[in-house]
C-alpha positions as CSV (number, residue, x, y, z in Angstrom):
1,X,51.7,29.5,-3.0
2,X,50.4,28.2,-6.1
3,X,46.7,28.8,-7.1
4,X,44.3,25.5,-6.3
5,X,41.6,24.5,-8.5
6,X,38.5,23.5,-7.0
7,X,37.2,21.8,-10.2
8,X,39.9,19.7,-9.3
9,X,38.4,15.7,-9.2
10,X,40.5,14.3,-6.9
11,X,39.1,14.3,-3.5
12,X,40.1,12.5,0.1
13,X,37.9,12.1,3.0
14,X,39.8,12.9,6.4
15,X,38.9,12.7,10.5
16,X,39.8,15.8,11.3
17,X,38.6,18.6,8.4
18,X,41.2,21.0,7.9
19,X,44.2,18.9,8.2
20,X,45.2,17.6,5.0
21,X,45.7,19.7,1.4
22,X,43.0,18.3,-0.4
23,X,41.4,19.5,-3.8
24,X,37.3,19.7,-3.8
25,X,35.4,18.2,-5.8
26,X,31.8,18.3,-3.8
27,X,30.6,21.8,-3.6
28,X,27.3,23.3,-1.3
29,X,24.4,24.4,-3.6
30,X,26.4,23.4,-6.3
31,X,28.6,26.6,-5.9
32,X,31.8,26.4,-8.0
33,X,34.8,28.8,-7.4
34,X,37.8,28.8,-9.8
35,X,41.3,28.7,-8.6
36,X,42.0,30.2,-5.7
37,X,45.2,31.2,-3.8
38,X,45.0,30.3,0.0
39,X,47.9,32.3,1.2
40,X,46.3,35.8,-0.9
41,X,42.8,34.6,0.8
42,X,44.1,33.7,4.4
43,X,46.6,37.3,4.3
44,X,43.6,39.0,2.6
45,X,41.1,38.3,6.2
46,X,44.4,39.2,8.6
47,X,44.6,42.4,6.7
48,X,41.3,43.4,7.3
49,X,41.1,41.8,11.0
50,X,44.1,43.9,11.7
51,X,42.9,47.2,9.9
52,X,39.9,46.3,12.2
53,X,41.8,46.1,15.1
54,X,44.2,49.8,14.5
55,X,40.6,51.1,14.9
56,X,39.3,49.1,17.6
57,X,36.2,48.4,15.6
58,X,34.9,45.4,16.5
59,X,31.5,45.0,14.6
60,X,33.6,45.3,11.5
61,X,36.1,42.4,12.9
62,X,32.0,40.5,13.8
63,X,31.3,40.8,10.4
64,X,34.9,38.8,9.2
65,X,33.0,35.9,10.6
66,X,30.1,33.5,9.3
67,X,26.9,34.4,10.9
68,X,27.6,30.9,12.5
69,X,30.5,31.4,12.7
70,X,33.3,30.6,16.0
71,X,36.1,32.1,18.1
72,X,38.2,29.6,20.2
73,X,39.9,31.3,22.8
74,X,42.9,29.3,25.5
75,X,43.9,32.6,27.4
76,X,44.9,35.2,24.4
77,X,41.6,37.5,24.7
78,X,40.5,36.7,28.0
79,X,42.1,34.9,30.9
80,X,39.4,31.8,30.6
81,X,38.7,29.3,28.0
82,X,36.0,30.3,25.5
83,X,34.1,29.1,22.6
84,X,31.7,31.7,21.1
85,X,29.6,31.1,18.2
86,X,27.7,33.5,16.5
87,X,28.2,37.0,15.1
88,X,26.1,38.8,17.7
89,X,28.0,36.7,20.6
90,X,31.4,37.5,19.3
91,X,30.8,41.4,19.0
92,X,29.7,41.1,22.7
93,X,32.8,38.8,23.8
94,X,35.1,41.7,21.8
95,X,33.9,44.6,23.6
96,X,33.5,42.9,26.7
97,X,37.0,42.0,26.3
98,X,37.4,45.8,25.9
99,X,36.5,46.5,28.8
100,X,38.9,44.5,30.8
101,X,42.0,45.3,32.5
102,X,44.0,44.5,29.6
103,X,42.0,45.8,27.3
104,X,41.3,44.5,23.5
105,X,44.7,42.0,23.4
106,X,45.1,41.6,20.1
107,X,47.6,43.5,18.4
108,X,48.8,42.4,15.1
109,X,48.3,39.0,13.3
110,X,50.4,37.5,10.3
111,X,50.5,34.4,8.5
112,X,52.3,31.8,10.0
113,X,54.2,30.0,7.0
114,X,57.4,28.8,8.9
115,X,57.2,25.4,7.9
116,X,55.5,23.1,5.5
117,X,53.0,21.7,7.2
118,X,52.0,25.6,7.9
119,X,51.4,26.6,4.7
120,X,47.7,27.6,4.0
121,X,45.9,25.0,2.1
122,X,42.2,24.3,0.2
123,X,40.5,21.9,2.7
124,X,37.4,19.8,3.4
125,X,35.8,22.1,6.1
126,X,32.4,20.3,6.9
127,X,32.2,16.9,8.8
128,X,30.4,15.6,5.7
129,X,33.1,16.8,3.7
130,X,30.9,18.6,0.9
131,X,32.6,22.1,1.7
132,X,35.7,23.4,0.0
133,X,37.5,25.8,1.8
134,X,41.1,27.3,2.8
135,X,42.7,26.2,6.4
136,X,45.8,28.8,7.3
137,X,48.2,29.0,11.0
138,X,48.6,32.5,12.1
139,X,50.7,33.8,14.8
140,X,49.9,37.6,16.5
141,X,51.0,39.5,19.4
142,X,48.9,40.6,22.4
143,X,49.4,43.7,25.0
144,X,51.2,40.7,27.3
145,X,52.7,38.4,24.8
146,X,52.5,36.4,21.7
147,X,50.9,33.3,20.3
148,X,49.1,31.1,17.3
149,X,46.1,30.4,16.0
150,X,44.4,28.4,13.4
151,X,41.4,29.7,11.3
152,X,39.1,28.0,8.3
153,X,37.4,30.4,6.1
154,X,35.0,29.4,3.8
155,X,32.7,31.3,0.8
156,X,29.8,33.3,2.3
157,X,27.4,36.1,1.2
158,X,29.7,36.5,-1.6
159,X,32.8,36.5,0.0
160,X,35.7,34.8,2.0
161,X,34.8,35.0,5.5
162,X,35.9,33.2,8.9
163,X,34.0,29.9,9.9
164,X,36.4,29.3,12.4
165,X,39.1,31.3,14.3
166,X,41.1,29.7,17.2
167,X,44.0,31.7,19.8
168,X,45.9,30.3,21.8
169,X,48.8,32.4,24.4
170,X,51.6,31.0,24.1
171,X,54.3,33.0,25.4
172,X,54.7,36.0,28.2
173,X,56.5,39.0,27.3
174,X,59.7,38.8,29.1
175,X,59.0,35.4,30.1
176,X,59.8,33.1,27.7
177,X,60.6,29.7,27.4
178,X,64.1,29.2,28.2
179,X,64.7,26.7,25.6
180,X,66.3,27.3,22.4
181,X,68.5,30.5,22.0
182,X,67.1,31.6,25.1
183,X,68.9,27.9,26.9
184,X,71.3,28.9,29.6
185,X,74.5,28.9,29.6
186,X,75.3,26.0,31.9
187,X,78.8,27.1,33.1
188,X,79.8,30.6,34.8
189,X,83.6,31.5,33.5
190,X,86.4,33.0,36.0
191,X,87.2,32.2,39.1
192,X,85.2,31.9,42.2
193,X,85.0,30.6,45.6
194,X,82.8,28.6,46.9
195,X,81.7,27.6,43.5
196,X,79.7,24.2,43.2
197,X,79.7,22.2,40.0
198,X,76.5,21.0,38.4
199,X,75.7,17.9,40.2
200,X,76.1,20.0,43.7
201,X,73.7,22.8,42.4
202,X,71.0,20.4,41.5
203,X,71.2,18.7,45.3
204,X,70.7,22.1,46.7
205,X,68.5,23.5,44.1
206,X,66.3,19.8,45.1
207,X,66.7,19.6,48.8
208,X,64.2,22.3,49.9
209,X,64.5,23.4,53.9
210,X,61.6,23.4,56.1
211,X,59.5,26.6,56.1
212,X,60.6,27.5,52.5
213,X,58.3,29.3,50.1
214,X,58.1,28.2,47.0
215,X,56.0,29.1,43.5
216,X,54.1,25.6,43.4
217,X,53.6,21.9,44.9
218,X,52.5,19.4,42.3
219,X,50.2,16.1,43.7
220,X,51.3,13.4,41.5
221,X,54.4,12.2,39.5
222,X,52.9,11.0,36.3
223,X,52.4,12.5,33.2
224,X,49.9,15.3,34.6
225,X,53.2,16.2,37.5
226,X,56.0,15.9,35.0
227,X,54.3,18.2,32.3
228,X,53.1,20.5,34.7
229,X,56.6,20.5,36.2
230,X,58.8,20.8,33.0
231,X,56.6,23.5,31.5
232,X,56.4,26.0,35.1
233,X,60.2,25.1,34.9
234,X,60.9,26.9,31.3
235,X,59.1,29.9,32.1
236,X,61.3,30.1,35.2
237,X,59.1,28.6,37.8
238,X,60.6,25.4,40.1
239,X,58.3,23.2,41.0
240,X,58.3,20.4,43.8
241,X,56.3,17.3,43.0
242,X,55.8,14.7,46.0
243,X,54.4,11.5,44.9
244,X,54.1,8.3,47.4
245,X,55.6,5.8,45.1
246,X,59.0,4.8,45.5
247,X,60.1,5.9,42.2
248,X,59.0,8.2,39.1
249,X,56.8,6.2,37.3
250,X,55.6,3.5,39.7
251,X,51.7,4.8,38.9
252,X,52.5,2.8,35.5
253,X,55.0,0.5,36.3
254,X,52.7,-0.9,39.5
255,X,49.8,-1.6,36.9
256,X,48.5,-5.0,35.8
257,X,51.4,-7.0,34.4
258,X,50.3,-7.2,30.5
259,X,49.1,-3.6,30.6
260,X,50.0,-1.6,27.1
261,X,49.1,1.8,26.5
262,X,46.1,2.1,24.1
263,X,46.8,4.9,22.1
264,X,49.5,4.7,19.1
265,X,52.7,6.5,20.3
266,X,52.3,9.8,17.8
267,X,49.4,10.9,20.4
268,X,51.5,10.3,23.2
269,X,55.0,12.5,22.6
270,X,55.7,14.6,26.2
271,X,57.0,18.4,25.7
272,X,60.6,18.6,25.2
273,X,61.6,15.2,24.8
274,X,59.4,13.0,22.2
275,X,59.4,9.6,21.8
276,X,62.7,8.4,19.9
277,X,61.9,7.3,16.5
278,X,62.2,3.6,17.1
279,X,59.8,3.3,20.0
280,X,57.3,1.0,19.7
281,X,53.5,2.1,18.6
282,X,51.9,0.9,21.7
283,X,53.9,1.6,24.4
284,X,54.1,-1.4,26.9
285,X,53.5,0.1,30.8
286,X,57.3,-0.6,32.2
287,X,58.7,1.0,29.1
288,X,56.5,4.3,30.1
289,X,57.6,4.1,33.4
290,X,61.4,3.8,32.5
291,X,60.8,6.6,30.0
292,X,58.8,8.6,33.1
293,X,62.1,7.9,35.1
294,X,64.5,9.4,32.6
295,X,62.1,12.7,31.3
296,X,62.2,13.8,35.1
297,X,65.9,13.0,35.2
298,X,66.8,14.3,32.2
299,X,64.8,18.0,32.7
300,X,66.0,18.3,36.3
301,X,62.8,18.3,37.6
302,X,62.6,18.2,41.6
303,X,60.5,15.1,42.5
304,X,60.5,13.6,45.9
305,X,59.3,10.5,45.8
306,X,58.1,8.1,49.0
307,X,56.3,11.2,50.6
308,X,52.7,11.8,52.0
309,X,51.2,14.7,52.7
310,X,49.8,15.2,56.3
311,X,48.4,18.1,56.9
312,X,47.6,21.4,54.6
313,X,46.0,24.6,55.5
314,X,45.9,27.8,53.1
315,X,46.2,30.9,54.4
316,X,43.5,33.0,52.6
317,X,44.9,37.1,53.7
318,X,48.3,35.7,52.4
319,X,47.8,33.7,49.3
320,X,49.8,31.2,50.5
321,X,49.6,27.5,51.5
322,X,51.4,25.3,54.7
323,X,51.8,22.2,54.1
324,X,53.3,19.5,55.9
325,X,55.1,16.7,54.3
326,X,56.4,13.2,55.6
327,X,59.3,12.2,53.4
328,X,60.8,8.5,53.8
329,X,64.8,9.2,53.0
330,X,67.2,6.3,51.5
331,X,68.1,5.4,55.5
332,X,64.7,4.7,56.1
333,X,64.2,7.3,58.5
334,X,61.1,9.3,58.5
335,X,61.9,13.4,57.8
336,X,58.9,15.8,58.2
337,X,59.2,19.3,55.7
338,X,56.4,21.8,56.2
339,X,56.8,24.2,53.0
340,X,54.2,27.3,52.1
341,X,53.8,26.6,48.6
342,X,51.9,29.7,46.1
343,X,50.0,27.2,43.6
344,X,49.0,23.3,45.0
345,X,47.8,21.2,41.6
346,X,46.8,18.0,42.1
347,X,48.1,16.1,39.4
348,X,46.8,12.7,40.5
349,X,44.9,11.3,37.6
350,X,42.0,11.5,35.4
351,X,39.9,10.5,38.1
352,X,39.7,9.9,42.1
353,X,39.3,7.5,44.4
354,X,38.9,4.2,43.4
355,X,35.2,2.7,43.1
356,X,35.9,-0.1,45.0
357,X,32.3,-1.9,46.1
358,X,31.5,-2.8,49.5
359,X,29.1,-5.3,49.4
360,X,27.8,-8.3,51.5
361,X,30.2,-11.1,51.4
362,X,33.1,-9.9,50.5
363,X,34.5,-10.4,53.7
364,X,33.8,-14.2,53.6
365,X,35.4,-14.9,50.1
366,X,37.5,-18.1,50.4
367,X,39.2,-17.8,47.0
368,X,42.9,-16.5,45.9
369,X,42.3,-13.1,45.2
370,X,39.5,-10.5,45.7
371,X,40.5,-6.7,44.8
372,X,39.5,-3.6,42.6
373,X,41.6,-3.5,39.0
374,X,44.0,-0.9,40.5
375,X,45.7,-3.6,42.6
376,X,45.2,-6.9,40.3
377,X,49.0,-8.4,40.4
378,X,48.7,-9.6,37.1
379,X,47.5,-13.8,36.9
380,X,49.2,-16.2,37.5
381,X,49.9,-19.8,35.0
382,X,47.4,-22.2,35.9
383,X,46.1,-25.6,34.9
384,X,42.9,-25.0,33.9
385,X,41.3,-25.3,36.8
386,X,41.3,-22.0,38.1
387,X,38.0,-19.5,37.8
388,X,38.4,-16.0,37.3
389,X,35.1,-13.7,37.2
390,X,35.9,-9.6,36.0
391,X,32.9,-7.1,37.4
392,X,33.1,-4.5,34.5
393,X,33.4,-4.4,30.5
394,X,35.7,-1.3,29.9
395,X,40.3,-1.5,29.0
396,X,40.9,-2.4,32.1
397,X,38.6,-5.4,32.5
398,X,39.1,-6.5,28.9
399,X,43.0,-6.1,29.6
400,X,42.8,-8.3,32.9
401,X,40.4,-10.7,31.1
402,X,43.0,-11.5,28.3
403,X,45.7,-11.8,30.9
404,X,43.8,-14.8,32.9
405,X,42.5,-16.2,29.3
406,X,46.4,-16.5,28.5
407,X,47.6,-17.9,32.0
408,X,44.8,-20.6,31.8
409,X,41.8,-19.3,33.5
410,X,38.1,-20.2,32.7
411,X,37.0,-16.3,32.7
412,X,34.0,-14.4,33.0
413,X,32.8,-11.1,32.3
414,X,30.2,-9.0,34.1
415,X,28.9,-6.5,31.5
416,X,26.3,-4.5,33.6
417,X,25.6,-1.8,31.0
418,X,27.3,-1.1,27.6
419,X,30.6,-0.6,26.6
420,X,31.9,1.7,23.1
421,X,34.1,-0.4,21.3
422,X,36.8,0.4,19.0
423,X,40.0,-1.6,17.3
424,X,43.2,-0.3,17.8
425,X,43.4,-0.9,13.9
426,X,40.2,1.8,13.9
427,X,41.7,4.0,15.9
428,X,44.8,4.6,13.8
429,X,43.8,4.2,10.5
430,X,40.6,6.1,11.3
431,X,40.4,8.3,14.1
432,X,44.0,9.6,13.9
433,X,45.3,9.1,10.8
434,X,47.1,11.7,8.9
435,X,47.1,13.9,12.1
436,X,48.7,11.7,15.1
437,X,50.6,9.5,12.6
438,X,54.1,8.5,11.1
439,X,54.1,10.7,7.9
440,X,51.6,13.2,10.2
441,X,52.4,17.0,10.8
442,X,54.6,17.9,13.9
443,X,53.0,16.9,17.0
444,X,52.1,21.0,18.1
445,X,50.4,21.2,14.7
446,X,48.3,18.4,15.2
447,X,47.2,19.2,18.6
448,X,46.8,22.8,17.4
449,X,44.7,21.6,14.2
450,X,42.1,19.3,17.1
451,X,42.2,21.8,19.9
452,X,41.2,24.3,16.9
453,X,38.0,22.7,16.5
454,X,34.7,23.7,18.2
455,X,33.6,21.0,20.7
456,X,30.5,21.1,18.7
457,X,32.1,20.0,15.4
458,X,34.7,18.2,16.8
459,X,31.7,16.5,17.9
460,X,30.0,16.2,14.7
461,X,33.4,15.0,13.1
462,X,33.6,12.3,15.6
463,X,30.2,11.0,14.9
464,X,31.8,10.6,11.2
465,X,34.3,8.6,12.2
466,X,32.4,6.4,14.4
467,X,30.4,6.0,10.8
468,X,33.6,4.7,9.0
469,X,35.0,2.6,12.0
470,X,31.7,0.8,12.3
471,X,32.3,-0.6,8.8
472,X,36.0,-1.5,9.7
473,X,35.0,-3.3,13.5
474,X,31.8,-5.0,12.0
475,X,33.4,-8.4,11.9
476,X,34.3,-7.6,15.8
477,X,31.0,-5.6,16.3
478,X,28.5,-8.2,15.2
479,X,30.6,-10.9,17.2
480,X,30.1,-9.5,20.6
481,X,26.2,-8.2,20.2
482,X,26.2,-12.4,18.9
483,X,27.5,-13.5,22.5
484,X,25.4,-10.8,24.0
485,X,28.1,-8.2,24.8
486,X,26.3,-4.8,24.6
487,X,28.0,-2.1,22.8
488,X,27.4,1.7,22.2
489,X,28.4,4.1,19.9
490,X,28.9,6.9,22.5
491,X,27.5,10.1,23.6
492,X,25.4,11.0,20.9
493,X,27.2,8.9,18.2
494,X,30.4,10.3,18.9
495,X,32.4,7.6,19.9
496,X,34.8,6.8,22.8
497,X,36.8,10.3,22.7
498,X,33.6,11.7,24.0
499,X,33.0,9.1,26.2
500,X,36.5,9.6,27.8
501,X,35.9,13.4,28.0
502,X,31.9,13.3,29.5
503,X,32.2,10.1,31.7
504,X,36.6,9.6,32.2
505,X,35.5,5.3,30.8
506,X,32.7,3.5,29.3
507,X,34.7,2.4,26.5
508,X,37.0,-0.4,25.1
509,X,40.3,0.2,22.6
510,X,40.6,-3.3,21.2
511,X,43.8,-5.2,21.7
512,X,42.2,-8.3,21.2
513,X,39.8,-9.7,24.1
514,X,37.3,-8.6,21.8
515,X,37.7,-11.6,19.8
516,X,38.4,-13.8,22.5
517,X,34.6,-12.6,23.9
518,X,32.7,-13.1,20.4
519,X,34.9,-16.3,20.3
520,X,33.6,-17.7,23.6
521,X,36.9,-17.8,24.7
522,X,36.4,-15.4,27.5
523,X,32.2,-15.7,28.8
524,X,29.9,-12.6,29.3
525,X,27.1,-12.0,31.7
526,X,25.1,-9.1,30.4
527,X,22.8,-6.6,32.0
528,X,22.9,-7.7,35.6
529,X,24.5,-6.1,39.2
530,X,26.4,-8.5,41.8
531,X,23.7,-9.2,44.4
532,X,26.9,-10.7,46.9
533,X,30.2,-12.4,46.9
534,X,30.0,-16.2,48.1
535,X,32.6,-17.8,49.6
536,X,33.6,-19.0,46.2
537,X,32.1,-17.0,43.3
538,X,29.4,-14.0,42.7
539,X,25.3,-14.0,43.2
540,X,24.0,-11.5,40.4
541,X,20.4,-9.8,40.8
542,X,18.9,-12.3,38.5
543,X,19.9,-15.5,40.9
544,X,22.8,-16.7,39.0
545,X,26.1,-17.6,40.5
546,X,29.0,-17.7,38.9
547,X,32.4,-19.4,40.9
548,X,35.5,-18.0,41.3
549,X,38.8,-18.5,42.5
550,X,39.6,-14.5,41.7
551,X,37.1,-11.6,41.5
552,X,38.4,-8.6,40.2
553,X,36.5,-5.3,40.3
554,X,37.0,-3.2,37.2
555,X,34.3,-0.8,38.4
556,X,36.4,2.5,37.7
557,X,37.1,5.5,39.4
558,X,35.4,8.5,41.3
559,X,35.8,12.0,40.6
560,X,38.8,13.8,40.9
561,X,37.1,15.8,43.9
562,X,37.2,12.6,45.7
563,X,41.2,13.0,46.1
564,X,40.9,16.5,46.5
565,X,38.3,15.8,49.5
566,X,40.8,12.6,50.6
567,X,44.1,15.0,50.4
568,X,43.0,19.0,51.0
569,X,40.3,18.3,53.2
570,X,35.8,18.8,52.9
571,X,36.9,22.9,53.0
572,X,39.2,23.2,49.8
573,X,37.0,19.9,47.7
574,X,33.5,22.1,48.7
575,X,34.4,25.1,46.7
576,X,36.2,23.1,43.9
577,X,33.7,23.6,40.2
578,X,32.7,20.6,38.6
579,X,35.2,18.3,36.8
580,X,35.4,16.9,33.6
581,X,32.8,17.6,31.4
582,X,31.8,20.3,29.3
583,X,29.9,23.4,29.9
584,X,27.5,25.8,27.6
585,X,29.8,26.7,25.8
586,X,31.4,23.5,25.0
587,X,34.9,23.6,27.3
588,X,36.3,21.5,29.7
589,X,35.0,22.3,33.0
590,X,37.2,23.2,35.7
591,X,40.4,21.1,34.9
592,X,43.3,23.4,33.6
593,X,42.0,26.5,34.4
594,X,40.7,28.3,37.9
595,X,39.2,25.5,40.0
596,X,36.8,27.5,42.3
597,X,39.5,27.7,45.3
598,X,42.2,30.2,45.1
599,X,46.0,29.0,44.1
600,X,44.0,25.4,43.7
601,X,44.8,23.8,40.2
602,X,43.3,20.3,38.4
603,X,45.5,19.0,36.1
604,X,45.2,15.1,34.4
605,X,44.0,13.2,31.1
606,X,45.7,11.1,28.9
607,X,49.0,12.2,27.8
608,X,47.8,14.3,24.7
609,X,46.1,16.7,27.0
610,X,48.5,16.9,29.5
611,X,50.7,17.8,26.9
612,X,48.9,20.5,25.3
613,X,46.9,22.3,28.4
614,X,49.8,21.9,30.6
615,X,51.4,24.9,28.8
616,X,48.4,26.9,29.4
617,X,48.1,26.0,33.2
618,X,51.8,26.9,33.5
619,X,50.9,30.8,31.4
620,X,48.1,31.3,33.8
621,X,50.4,30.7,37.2
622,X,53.3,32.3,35.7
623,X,51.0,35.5,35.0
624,X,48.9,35.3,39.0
625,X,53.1,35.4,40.3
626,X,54.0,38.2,37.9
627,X,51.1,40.6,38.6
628,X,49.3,40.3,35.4
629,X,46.2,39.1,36.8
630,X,44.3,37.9,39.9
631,X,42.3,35.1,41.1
632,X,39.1,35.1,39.4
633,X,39.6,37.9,36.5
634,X,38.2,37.0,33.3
């Protein structure tokens, strides 16, 4: 690759540093370096991280990093995820990691220059964007496999060294993804009796008898089940997911009639089989559903649909679950299937149990409709005359309040705290652009160049953003704080990405209620609880009462625990970790990884993060069935 000059006046500012091949022009202390080769300065640290390595010296592979510097680690050094920042704290995670079963992993890195949006390139490192520096993929092998990484070096005590160094697993040796050259071969030449055809293998490979054993049993047929499902199934593990709808993507296509998704499709693309390139940006929720159908049907995943689950029991001296299922069939009848499944993940959502409040009154409600947002029909065309009053200010509400403005309602919101607000315009002009976006890099480098990132500066670039969007949304901003909608800014600043991943809501992606709200269009009470529901309307704890004809509840969801404690029982929900969340060190707690309970997995978000930690769930199952590791090694 070319040399880059740093003296170089062009300069770009970017969401997510390290994404984009951008000439410096803003240097710290006013340091200025000449031109400088990324591809001879990225090779030039894996030379020395791998001498390092040969001589399992690992204060010499300490001192490749930043005194500040940070070590992202999804399953490649140790069997957990880990965020270590600091010299001292990665010599201690090194030899710690020493003295494992495995060993030190890491065997030999190279640069990883396969395509074009791989090649190493001069970045903006810093949130601020005042520090040059060069942003290179690598790839390496381990003792057990292979994977990829990302690293940003920058200039320090004289020299190029590591600011921030991310691995990720992602394949098993011997256990491969079978996609590819590694695809089978779909027919079997030469004769043979007894042979079934395609269609008849899938039936038996689908139709699992009662008593069978089997690797895992996924809770949940949306985008958490399938992409747990389609990944276990390329590293050669069948799964069975049971779901109680009547068909694959009922948990969308049962949602509130005008419901769109939020996010811009180029954040959304499932493993396998994106998105075609005509799909619409914003996909609409019976178009997910459809597309839900076809990605189950389409990877030959086994999904039985209409079935509960009864009973479960896990048998703790041999690893193993029973559980019983009740499985309507297409006569109607009723079949019962008890199965002893290795794994169970509950894939039934980002959160739990619906928050649906019980409160006094509510029994006595005269109007048309009275239910949490999860059931809300959709409303119907009115005259005008009809009242509608939403208890909540986050998508769902705004969504629901929009769909009775259109239909004709006189509408009210409840706002009892604040909500973080954002336009969809904001979000992909802003917060994704160049990354999740039409002329972006593939889909794996963009999650790879985020998931990269430190939660801490992640963080830190996010309070950036919030910066910039603030100027684009101030038209929408100023409106609602006019009308006396509340808004926040997020966790620390941070926006509503970090409101999604510390609280699972709180926030609003603008579709446009917002302007219907700072319009008067749609009414807002701020700052005030429902007291009780009267036969026709809402008391709120300051005395007012608002009438309604419908009241919907957009009051959210519980924590995933709360389905685990509904389906699995007080036993299995008791020794389950915290959800959601992060922990010292900055990762997600407990979803994707061990839960607390033996052959117990959590597995949910937004499709993004089902699509990129569901290949890490599926390497840490495949590895408990192959030997590798047990429950609870590090």
């Amino acid at each position: 690759m070319a040399e880059v000059d740093l003296l170089d006046e062009t300069a770009n500012a970017f969401m997510v540093p390290g994404s984009i091949n951008v000439p410096v022009s803003r240097f710290p202390n006013g340091a200025h370096f000449g031109p400088v080769d990324p591809a001879r300065v990225a090779t030039n640290i894996l030379e020395a991280l791998n001498q390092a390595i040969s001589t399992a010296d690992y204060n010499a592979i300490a001192r490749l990093f930043t005194s500040g510097g940070y070590w992202r680690d999804h399953l490649a050094i140790s069997w957990e995820f880990r965020t270590i920042e600091g010299r001292e704290q990665i010599l201690k995670f090194l030899e710690d990691c020493a003295g494992s079963r495995d060993g030190f992993r890491l065997k030999n890195n190279q640069l990883d220059r396969a395509i074009p949006s791989r090649e190493p390139k001069v970045v903006l490192i810093d949130p601020e964007e005042s520090l040059p520096g060069v942003l290179a993929f690598f790839k390496f092998t381990t003792v057990i496999g292979s994977g990829d990484g990302v690293m940003r070096l920058i200039r320090d005590e004289g020299a190029w060294k590591i600011f921030t160094f991310y691995t990720r697993l992602r394949e098993i040796s011997g256990h491969e993804e079978l996609t590819g050259h590694r695809r089978p071969q779909g027919v079997e030449h030469g004769r043979r009796r007894d042979s079934k055809n395609w269609a008849e293998q899938r039936l038996l490979e689908s139709e699992i008898e009662d008593g069978c054993e089997l690797p895992v049993l996924i809770i949940g047929a949306g985008q958490a089940g399938l992409t747990a499902a389609a990944r276990l199934k390329m590293v050669g593990l069948n799964a069975l997911i049971v779901d109680q709808n009547e068909r694959v993507g009922d948990n969308w296509r049962k949602r509130y009639h005008q419901l769109v998704l939020h996010d811009p499709v180029w954040y959304d693309h499932m493993p396998y089989i994106p998105f075609p390139p005509q799909w619409p940006i914003f996909t609409p929720k019976d178009k997910l559903a459809q597309f839900f159908e076809s990605y189950a049907n389409f990877l030959e995943l086994n999904v039985w649909t209409n079935t509960t689950i009864k009973s479960t029991r896990w048998d703790a001296e041999n690893t193993i679950w029973y559980v019983l299922l009740e499985r309507k069939m297409p006569d109607g009848s009723m079949q019962a299937r008890t199965i002893r499944p290795h794994h169970i993940i509950q894939a039934t959502g980002h959160s739990g149990q619906k928050n649906q409040p019980q409160m006094k009154g509510m029994d006595k409600f005269q109007g048309d409709l009275i239910c949490h947002s999860a059931e809300f029909p959709g409303a119907r065309p009115c005259d005008g005359t009809k009242r509608a009053v939403i208890v909540g200010s986050c998508n769902s509400a705004h969504d629901i309040a929009q769909d009775f403005f259109e239909k004709g309602y006189d509408v009210t919101i409840v706002q009892r705290s604040s909500t973080c607000v954002v336009s969809s315009k904001g979000i992909t002009e802003v917060t994704l652009k160049g990354v999740y976006d039409e002329n972006g890099p593939p889909v794996d480098d963009a999650d790879m160049l985020t998931q990269s990132l430190p939660t801490t500066l992640l963080k830190a670039n996010h309070v950036n953003s919030v910066k910039q969007l603030r100027v684009i949304d101030r038209e929408i901003l100023d409106g609602l704080e006019k009308v006396g909608f509340k808004v926040d800014y997020g966790p620390d600043g941070a926006g509503l990405f970090f409101k999604y991943l510390q609280r699972g809501g709180g926030y609003y992606i603008d579709v446009g209620a917002a302007e219907l709200i700072a319009d008067g269009c749609i009414k807002v009470r701020q700052g005030q609880e429902v007291e009780q529901v009267l036969p026709y309307g809402i008391r709120l704890t300051d005395g007012t009462e608002l009438p309604a004809d419908e009241i919907i509840f957009a009051t959210g969801y519980s924590s995933m625990r709360s389905q685990t404690r509904a389906i699995l029982g007080d036993e299995v929900a008791d020794r389950v970790h915290d959800v959601w969340g992060f922990n010292e060190e900055g990762e997600m707690r407990t979803i994707w990884q061990q839960s607390g309970h033996p052959g117990f997995w959590l597995h949910g978000g937004n499709l993004a993060l089902c699509r990129f930690y569901s290949r890490h769930l599926a390497l840490q199952i495949k590895a408990l069935e192959e030997g590798l590791y047990t429950y609870g090694q590090k």
